[in-house]
N, C-alpha and C positions, 0 to 999 in steps of 0.2 A: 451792243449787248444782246439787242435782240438776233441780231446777224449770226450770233454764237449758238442761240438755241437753236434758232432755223436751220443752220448746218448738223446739231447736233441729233435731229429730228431727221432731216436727211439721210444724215446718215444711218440713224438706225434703220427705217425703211428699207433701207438698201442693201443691210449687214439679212436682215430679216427675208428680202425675196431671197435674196441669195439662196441662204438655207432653204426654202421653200423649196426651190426649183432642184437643189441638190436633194433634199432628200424625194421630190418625184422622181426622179433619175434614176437615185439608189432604188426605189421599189416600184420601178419598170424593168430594173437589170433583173430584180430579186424573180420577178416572178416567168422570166423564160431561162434564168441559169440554175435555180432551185426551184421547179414546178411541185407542187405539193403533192400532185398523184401525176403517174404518167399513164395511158394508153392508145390505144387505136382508134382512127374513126371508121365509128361503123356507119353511119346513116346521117346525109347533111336534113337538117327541117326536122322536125318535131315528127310529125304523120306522114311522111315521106311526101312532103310537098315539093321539094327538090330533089328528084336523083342525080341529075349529072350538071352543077350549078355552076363550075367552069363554060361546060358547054353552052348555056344560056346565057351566062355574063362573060363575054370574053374581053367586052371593051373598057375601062373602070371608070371612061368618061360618060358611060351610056347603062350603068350602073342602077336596077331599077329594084331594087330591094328595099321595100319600103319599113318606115321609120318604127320600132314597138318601143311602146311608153317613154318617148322624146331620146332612145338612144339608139344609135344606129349596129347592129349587131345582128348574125344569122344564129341560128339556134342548130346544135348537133348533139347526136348521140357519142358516145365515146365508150366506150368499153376497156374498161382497166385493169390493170394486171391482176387485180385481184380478182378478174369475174364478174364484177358488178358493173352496169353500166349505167351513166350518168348523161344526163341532161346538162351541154352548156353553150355558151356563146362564143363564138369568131369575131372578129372584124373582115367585113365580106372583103376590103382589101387585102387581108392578110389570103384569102382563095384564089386571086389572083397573082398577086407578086409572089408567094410563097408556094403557091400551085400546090394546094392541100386538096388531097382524094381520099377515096376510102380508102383506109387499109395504111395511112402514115400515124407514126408516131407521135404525138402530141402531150404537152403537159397542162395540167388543169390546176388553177387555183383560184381560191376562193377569196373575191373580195366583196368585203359586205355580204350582200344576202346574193351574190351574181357569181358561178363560173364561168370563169373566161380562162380561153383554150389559147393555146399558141404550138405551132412547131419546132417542133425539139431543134436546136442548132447543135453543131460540132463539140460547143463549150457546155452543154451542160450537162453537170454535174452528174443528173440520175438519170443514165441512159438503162441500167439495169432495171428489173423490176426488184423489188424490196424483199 
């Protein structure tokens, strides 16, 4: 009898990561194939701490971008189709494998109180500006 709850227990747990894990999926897809603003990067670092941060990080195992408030993330300018330019974060992997420079196209979305940028890919959606 007990062997029946135990399993029943199991089982939900495991109906439950599931979900979990699918809907982080679903809104990882969401936010590089519907980006909520798209534009340009204009400037990597906040006070132009970095100009050319390919050139200084080329290797991702020698990766010296240190940690801001325990999450690991570089800070850019983006300037958006509408003229206004924004403050947000990359993952300094994504400047490497994605070979992000000034002057590419990126989309920005906001989660929580954090913009986080990614490069536009072939599938999304608002390659247009609005």
């Amino acid at each position: 009898m007990y062997v029946d709850y135990i399993n029943l227990i199991n089982g939900g747990i495991l109906v439950g990561l599931i979900l979990l894990a699918f809907y982080f999926v679903v809104m990882n897809m969401r936010t590089f194939l519907l980006p909520e603003h798209v534009g340009h990067v204009v400037a990597f670092g906040l006070d132009g701490e970095a100009d050319n941060v390919l050139g200084i990080y080329k290797d991702c195992n020698s990766c010296q971008i240190s940690e801001n408030s325990g999450r690991l993330a570089f800070p850019i300018k983006i300037k958006l189709d509408d003229k206004s330019v924004v403050d947000a974060e990359i993952s300094p992997c994504s400047l490497c494998m994605d070979k992000v420079k000034v002057g590419d196209r990126v989309g920005v979305t906001t989660v929580g109180s954090r913009c986080i940028a990614q490069k536009l890919g072939k599938l999304t959606i608002r390659h247009n500006s609005d």
